[in-house]
C-alpha positions in Angstrom: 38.0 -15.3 9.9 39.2 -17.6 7.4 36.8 -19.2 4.4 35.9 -22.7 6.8 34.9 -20.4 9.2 32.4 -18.6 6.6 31.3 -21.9 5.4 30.5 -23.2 8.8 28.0 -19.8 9.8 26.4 -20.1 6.5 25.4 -23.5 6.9 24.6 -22.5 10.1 22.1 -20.1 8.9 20.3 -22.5 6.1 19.9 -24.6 8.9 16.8 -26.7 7.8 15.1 -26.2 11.5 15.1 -22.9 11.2 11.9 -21.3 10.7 10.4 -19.8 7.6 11.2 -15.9 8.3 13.1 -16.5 11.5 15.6 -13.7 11.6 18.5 -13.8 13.5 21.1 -11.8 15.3 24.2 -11.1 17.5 25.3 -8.1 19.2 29.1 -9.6 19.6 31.1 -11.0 17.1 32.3 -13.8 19.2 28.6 -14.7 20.8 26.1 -17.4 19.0 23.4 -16.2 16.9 20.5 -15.8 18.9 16.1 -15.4 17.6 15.5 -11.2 17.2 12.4 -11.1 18.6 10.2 -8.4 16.4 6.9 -7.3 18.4 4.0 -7.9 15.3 1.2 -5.2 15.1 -2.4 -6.2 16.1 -5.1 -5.8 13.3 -7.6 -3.1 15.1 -11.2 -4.8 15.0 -13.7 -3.8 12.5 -17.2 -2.5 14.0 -19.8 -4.6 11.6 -21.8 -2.9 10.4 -25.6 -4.5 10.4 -28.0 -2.0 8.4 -26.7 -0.2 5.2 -25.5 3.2 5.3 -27.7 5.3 2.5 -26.9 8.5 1.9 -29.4 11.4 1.0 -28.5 13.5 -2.1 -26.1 16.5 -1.2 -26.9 19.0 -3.6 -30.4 19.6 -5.4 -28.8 20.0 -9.0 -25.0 19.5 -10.5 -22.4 22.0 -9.2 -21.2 23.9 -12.3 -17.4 24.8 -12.4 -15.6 27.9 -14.2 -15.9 28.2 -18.0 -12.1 28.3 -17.7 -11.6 25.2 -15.8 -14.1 23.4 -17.8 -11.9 24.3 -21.1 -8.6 23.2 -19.4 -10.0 19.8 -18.7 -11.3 19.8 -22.7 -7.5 20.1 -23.2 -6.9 17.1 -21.2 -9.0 14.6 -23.1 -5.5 14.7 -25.8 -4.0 12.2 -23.0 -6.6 10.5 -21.5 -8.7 7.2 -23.1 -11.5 8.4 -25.4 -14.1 6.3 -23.6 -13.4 9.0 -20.6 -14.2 12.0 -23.2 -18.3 11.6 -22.7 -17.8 12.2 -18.7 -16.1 15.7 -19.8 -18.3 16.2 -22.1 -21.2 16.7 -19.7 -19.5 18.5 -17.3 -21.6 21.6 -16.6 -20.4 24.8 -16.5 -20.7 29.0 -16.2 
């Protein structure tokens, strides 16, 4: 294939009818480029929902974690942003 011939199929390609995202193949070398035809998922429909969801409250007080664990995440508050520090702060524990 000599440099015309290149010329020619890219031209060929930037073709201004072609369609935005068209994409294009051949299974030969010799055949014409021909449309690849890619299957396009369907969006599942969404149930709407008419009345809000509420939820009750799960537990009756705060769940409390290991002294342990509660120290580790103390030791995390050296790399994360100091208006996070008053959430682990509070953080109830054994």
């Amino acid at each position: 294939m000599d440099e015309n011939e290149i010329d020619f199929l890219l031209k060929e390609l930037d073709n201004e009818n072609l369609r935005k995202f068209q994409k294009l193949n051949k299974t030969n070398f010799d055949d014409e480029y021909s449309d690849l035809r890619l299957a396009q998922k369907k969006r599942k429909k969404m149930c709407k929902i008419t009345s809000p969801i509420i939820y009750g409250q799960l537990h009756a007080e705060e769940l409390k974690i290991p002294k342990s664990k509660w120290e580790h995440l103390q030791q995390l508050k050296k790399v994360i942003p100091n208006d996070c520090h008053e959430f682990y702060n509070h953080i109830k524990y054994d």
